[in-house]
MOPAC internal coordinates of N, CA, C and O (Angstrom, degrees):
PM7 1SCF
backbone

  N    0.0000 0     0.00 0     0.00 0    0    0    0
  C    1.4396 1     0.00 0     0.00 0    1    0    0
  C    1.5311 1   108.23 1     0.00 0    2    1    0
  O    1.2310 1   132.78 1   -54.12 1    3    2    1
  N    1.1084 1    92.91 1   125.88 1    3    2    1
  C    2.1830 1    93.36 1   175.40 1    5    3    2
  C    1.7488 1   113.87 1   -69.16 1    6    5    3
  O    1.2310 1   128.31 1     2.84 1    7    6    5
  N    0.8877 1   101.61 1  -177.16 1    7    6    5
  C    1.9357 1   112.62 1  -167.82 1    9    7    6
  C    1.6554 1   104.19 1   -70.10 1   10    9    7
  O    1.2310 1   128.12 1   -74.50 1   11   10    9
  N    1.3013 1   101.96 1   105.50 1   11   10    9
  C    1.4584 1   117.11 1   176.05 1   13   11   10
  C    1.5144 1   108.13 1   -23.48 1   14   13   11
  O    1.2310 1   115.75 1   134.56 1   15   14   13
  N    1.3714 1   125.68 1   -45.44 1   15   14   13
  C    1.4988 1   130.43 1  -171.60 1   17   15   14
  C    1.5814 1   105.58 1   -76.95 1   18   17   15
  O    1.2310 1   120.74 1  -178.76 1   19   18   17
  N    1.0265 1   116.19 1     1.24 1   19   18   17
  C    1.5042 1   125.08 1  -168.11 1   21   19   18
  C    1.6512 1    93.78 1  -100.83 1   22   21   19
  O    1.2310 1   126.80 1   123.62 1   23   22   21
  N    1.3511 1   104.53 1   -56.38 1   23   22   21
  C    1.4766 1   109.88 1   162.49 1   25   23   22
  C    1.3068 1   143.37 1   -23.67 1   26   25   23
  O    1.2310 1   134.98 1   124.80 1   27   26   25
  N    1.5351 1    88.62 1   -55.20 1   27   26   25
  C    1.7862 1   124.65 1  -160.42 1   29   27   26
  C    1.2695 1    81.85 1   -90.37 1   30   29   27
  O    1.2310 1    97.61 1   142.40 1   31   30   29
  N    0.8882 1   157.50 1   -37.60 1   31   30   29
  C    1.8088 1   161.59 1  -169.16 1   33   31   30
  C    1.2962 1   114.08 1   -66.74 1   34   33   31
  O    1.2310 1   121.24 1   131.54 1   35   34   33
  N    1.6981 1   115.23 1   -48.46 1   35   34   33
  C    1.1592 1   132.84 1   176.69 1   37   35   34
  C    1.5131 1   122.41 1   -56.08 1   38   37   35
  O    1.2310 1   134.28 1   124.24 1   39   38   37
  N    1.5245 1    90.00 1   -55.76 1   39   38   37
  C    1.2317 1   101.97 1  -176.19 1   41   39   38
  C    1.9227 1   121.50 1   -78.28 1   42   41   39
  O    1.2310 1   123.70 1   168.15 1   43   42   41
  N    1.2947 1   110.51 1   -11.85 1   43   42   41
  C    1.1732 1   114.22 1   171.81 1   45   43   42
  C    1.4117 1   116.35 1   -77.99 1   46   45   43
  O    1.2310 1   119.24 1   148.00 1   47   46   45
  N    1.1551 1   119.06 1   -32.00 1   47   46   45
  C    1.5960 1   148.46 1   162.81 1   49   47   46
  C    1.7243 1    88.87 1   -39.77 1   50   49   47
  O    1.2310 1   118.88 1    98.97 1   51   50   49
  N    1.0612 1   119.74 1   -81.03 1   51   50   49
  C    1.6113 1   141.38 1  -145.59 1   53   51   50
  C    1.6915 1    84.31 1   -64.34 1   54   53   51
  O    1.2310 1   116.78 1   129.37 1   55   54   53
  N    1.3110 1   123.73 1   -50.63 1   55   54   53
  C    1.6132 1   135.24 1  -165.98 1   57   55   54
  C    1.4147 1   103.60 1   -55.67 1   58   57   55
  O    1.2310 1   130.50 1   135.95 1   59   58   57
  N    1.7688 1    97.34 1   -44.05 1   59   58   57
  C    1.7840 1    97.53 1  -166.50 1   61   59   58
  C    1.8657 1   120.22 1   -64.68 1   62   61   59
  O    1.2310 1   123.54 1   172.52 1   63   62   61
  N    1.6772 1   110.81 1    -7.48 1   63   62   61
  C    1.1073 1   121.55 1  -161.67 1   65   63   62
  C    1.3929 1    94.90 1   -71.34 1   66   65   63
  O    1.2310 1   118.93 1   -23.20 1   67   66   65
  N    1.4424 1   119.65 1   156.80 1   67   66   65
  C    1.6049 1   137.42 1  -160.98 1   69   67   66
  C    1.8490 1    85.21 1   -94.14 1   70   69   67
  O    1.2310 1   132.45 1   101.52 1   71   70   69
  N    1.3521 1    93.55 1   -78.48 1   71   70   69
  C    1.5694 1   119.54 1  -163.91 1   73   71   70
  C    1.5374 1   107.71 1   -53.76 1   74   73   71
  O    1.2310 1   124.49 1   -65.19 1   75   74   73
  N    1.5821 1   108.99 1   114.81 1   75   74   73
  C    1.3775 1   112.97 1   178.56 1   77   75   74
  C    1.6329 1   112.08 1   -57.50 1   78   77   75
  O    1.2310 1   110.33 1   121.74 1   79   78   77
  N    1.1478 1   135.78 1   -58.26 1   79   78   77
  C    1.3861 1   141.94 1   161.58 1   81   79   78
  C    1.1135 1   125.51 1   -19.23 1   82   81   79
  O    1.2310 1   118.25 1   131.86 1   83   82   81
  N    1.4883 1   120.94 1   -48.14 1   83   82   81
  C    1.2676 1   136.55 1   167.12 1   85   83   82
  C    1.2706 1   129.35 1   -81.61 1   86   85   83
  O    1.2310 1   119.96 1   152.48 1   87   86   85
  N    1.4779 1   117.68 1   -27.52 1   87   86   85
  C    1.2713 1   130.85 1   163.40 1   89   87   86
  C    1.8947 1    99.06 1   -57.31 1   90   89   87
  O    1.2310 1   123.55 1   117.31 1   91   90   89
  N    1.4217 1   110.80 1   -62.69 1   91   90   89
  C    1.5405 1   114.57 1  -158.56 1   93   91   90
  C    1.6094 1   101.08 1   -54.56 1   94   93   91
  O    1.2310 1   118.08 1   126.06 1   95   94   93
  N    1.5265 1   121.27 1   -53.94 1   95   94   93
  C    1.1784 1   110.24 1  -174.24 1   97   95   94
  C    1.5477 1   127.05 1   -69.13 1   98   97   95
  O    1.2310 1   127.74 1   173.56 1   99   98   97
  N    1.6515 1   102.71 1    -6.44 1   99   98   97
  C    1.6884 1    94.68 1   155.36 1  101   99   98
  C    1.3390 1   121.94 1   -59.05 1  102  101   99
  O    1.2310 1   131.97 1   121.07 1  103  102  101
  N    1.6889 1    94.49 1   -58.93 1  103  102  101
  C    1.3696 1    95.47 1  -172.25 1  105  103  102
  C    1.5005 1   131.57 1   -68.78 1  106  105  103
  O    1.2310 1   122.71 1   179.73 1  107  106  105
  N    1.4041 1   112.41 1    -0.27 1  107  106  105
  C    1.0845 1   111.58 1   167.92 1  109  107  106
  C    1.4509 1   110.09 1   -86.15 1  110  109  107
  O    1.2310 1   113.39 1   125.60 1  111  110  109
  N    1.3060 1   130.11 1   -54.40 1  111  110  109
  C    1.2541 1   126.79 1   147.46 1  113  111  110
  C    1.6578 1   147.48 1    10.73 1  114  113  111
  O    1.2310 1   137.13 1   103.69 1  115  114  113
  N    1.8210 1    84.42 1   -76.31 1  115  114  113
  C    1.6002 1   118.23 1   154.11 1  117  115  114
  C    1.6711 1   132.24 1   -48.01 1  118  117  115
  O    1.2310 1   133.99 1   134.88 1  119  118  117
  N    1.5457 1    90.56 1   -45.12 1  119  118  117
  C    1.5818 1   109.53 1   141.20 1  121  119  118
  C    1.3565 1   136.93 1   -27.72 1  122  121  119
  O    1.2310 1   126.84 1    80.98 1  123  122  121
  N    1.4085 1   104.45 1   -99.02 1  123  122  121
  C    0.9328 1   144.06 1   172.52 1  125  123  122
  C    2.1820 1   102.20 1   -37.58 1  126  125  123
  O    1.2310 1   105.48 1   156.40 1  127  126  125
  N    0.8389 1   144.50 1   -23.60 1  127  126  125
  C    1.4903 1   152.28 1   -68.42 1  129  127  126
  C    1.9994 1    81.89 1   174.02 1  130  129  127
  O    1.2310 1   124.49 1    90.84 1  131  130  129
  N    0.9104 1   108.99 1   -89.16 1  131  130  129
  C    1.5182 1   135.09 1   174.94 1  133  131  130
  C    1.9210 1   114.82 1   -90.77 1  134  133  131
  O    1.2310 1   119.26 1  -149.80 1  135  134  133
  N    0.6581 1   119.02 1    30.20 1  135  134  133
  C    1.7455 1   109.24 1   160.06 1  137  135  134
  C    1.4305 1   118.79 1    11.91 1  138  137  135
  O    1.2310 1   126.08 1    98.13 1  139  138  137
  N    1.5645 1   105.92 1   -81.87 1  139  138  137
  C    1.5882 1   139.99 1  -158.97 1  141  139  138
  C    1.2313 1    80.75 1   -80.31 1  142  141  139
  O    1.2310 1   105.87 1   161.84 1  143  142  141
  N    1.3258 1   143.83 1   -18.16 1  143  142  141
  C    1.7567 1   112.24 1   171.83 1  145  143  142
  C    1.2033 1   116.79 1   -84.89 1  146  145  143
  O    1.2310 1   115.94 1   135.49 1  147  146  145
  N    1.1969 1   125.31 1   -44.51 1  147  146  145
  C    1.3161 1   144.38 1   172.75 1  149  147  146
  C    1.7736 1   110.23 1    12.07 1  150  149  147
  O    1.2310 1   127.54 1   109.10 1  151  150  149
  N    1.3282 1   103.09 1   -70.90 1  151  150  149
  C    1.6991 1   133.83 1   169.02 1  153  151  150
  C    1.6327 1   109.93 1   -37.05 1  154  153  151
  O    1.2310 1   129.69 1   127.98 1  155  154  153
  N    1.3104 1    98.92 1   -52.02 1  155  154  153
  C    1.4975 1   109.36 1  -161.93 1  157  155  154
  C    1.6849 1    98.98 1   -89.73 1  158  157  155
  O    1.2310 1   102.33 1   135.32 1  159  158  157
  N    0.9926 1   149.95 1   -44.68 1  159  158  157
  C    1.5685 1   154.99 1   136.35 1  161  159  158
  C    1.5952 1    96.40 1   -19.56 1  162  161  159
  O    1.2310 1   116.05 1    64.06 1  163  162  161
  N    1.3590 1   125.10 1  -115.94 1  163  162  161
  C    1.4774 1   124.72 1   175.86 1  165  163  162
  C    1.5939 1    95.96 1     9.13 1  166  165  163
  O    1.2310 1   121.75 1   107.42 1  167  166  165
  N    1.5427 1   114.26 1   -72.58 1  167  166  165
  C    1.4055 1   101.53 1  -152.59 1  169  167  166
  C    1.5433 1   123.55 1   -59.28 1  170  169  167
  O    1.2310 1   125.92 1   136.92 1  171  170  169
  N    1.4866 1   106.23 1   -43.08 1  171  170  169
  C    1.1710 1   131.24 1   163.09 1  173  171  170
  C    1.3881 1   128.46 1   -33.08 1  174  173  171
  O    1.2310 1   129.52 1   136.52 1  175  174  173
  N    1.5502 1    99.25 1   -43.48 1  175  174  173
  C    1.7668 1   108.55 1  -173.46 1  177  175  174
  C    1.6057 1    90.06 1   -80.50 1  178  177  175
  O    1.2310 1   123.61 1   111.35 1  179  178  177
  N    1.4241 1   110.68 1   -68.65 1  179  178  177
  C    1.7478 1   107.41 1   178.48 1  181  179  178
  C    1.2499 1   115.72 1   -30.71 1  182  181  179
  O    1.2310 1   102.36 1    95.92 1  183  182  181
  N    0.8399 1   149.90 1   -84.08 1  183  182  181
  C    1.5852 1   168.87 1   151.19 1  185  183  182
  C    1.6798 1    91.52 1    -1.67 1  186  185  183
  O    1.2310 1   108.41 1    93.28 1  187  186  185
  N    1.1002 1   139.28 1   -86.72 1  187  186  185
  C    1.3205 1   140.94 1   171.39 1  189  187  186
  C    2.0749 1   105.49 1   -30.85 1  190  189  187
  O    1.2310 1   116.74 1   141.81 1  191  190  189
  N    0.9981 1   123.80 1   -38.19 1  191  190  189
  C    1.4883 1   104.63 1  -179.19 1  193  191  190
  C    1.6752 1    93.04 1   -93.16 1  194  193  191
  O    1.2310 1   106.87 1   178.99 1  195  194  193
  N    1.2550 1   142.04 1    -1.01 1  195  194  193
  C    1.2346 1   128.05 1   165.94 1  197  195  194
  C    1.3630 1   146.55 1   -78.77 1  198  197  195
  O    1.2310 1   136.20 1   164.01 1  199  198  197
  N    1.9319 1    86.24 1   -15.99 1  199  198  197
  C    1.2813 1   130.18 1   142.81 1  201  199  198
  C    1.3831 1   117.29 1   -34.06 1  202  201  199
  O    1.2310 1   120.36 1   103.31 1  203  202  201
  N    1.2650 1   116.91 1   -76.69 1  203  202  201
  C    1.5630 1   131.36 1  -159.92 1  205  203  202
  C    1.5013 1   101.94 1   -57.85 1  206  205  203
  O    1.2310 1   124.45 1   -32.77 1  207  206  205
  N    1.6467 1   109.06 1   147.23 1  207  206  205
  C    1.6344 1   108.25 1  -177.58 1  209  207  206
  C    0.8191 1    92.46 1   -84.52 1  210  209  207
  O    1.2310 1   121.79 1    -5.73 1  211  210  209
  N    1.8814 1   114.18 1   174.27 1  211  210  209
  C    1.4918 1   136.51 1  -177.31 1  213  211  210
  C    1.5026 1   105.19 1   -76.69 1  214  213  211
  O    1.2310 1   128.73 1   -56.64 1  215  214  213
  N    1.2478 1   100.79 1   123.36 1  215  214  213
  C    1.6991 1   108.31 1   159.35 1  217  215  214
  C    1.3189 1   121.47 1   -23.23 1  218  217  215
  O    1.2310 1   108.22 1   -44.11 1  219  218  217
  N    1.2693 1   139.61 1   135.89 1  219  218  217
  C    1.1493 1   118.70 1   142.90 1  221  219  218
  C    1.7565 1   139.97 1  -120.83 1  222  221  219
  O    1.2310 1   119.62 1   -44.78 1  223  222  221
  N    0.9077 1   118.32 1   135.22 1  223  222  221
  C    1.4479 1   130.42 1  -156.92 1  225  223  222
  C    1.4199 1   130.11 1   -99.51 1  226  225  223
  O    1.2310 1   124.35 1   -93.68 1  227  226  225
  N    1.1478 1   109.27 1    86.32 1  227  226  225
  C    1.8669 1   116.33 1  -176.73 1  229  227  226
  C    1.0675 1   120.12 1   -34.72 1  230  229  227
  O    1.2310 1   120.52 1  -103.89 1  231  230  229
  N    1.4866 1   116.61 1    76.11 1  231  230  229
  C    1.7734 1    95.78 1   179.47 1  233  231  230
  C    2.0401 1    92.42 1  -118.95 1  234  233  231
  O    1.2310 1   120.10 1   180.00 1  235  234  233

């Protein structure tokens, strides 16, 4: 597996794209591209929204 930050680089790259279409066929790509990362991405992105605090909601 190459340098996690090499990873995290990639994939922020792929995130910054506007265009849903173009975004997807990176990442399928990126995929496709890397196999054995696959696992380690997933975790990364999950882990990053588990991060974020809970909404909170005026009711």
């Amino acid at each position: 597996m190459r340098d996690p930050e090499i990873i995290e680089t990639e994939l922020m790259e792929i995130s910054a794209i506007a265009e849903d279409t173009v975004k997807f066929e990176r990442i399928v790509a990126w995929c496709a591209t890397h196999p054995d990362e696959v696992p380690f991405a997933l975790h990364q992105l999950l882990g990053r929204g588990a991060k974020r605090p809970p909404e909170r909601s005026e009711t």
